[in-house]
C-alpha positions as CSV (number, residue, x, y, z in Angstrom):
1,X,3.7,-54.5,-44.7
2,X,4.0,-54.4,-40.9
3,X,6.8,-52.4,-41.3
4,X,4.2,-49.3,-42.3
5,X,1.8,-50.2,-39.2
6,X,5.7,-49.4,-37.1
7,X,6.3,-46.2,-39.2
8,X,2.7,-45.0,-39.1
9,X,3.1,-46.1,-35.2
10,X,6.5,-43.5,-35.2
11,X,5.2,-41.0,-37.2
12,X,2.1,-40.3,-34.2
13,X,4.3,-40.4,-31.7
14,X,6.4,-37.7,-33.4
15,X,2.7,-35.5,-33.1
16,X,2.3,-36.6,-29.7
17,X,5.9,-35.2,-28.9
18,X,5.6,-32.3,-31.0
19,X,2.4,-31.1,-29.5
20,X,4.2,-30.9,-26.4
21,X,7.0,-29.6,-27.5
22,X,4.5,-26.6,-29.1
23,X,2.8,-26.7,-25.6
24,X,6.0,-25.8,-23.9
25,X,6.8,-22.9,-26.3
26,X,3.4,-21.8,-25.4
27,X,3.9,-21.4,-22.1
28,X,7.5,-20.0,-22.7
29,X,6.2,-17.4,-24.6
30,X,3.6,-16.5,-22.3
31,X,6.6,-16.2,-19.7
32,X,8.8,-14.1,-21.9
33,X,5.6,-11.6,-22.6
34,X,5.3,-11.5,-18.8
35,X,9.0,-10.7,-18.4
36,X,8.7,-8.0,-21.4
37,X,6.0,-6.4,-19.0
38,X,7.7,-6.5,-16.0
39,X,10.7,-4.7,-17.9
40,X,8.6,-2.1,-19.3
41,X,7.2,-1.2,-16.4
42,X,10.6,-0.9,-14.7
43,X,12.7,1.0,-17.6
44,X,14.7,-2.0,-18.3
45,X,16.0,-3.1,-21.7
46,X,14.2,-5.7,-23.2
47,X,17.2,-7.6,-24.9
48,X,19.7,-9.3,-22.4
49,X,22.4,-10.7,-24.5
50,X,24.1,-12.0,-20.9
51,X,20.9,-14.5,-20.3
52,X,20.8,-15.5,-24.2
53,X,24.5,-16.8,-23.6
54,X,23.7,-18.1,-20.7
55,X,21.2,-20.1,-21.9
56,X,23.1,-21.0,-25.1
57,X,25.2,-22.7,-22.5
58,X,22.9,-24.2,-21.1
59,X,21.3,-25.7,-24.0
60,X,24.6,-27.0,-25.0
61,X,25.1,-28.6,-21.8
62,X,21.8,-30.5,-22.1
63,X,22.1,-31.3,-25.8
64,X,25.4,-33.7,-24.4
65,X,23.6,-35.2,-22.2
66,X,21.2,-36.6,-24.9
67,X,23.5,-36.6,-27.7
68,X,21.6,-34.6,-29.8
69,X,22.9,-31.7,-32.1
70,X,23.9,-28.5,-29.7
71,X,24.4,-26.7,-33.9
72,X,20.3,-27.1,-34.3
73,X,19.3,-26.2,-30.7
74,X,21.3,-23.3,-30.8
75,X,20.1,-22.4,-34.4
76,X,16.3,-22.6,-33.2
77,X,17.4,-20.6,-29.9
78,X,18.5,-17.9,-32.2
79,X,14.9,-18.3,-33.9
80,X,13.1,-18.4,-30.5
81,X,15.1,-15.5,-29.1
82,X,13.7,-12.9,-32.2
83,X,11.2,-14.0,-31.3
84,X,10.7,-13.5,-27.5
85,X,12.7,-9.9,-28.2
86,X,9.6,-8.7,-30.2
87,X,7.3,-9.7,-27.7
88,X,8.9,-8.3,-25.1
89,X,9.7,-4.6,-27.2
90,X,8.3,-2.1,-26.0
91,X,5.5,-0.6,-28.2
């Protein structure tokens, strides 16, 4: 049975790392809310297709170097980037 000690052992580490990972979209978000601000109060449209493909990029770039899926970073960018766009809307 020590075999489900190691995958009870896993399975917290994978709440440590997702806490952090919900963390840093925390803090994201309070960055995008800041830019939607900043935009508003400038007369600037708040979608910017340019710096979503740039980023898409970028996360591609970094999903290589860790050999990870670029298809599922790029499909939760997609979800992240609704998102940020409402938040960032002017009301």
């Amino acid at each position: 049975m020590k075999y489900l000690e190691k995958i009870k052992e896993l399975r917290l580490k994978i709440q440590e790392t997702d806490k952090v990972i919900i963390k840093n979209l925390a803090n994201r978000l309070n960055l995008v809310k800041e830019i939607g601000e900043l935009k508003t109060e400038h007369n600037l449209d708040y979608v910017d297709v340019t710096r979503e493909k740039f980023l898409i990029d970028f996360y591609k770039d970094i999903c290589k170097q860790h050999q990870i899926s670029a298809e599922l970073i790029i499909e939760l960018s997609k979800v992240i980037f609704k998102h940020c766009r409402k938040i960032q809307k002017p009301t």
